[in-house]
C-alpha positions in Angstrom: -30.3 4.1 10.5 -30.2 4.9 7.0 -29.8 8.9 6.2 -32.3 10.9 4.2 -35.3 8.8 4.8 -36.8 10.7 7.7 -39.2 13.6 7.1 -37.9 17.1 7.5 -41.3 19.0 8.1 -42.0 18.5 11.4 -44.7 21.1 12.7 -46.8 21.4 15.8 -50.5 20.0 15.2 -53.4 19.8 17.1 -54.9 16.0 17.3 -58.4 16.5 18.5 -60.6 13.2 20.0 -64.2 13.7 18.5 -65.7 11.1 21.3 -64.7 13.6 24.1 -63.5 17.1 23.1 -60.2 16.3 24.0 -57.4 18.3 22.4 -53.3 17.5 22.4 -50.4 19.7 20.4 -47.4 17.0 19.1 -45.0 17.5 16.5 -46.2 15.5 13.0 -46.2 15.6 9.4 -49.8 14.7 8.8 -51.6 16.3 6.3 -55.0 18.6 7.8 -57.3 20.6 6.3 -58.7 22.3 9.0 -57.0 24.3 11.5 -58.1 25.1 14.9 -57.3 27.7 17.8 -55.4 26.4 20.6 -54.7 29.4 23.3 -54.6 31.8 20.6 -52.3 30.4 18.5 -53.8 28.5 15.4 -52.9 25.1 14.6 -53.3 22.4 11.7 -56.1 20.3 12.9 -56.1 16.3 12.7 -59.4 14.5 14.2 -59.3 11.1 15.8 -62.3 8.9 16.1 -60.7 7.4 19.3 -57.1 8.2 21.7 -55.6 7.6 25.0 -58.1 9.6 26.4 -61.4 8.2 25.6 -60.1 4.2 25.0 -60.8 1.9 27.5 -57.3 0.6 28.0 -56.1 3.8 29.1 -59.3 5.2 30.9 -60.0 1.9 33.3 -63.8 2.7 31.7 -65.9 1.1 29.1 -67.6 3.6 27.2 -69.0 2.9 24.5 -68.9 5.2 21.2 -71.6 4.0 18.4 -71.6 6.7 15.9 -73.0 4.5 13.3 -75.7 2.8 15.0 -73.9 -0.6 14.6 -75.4 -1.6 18.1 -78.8 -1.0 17.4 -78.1 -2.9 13.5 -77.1 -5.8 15.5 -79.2 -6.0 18.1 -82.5 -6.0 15.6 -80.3 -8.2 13.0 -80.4 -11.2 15.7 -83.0 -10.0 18.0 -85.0 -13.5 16.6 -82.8 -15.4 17.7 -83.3 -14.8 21.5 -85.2 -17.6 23.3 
């Protein structure tokens, strides 16, 4: 491995899953603008549209998360097309 590439600023961050709530401390070098409290300790917050515990390869489920309304724009796009 080459020297001197790797980041130096690890820090603990909470990743927080907006589909269910769900929130996890790693180690990263994102950048946040938010922070949030985590058993009283306050953490740079990072928020993910989707993770391991909400998509369906890892929960056996399929849930469905349509924040945009993309389902409904479809289903009325080619709704005249059903016989």
């Amino acid at each position: 491995m080459k020297a001197g590439i790797h980041p130096e600023d690890y820090r603990m961050v909470a990743f927080k899953d907006m589909s269910n709530n769900d929130v996890f401390l790693i180690k990263s070098t994102c950048e946040t603008k938010e922070n949030l409290e985590v058993d009283g300790v306050e953490y740079p917050l990072f928020k993910l549209e989707i993770s391991r515990t909400s998509h369906p390869y890892y929960t056996g489920k399929m849930k469905l998360v349509d924040t945009a309304g993309r389902i409904d724009k479809f289903k009325t796009k080619y709704a005249k097309f059903k016989k």
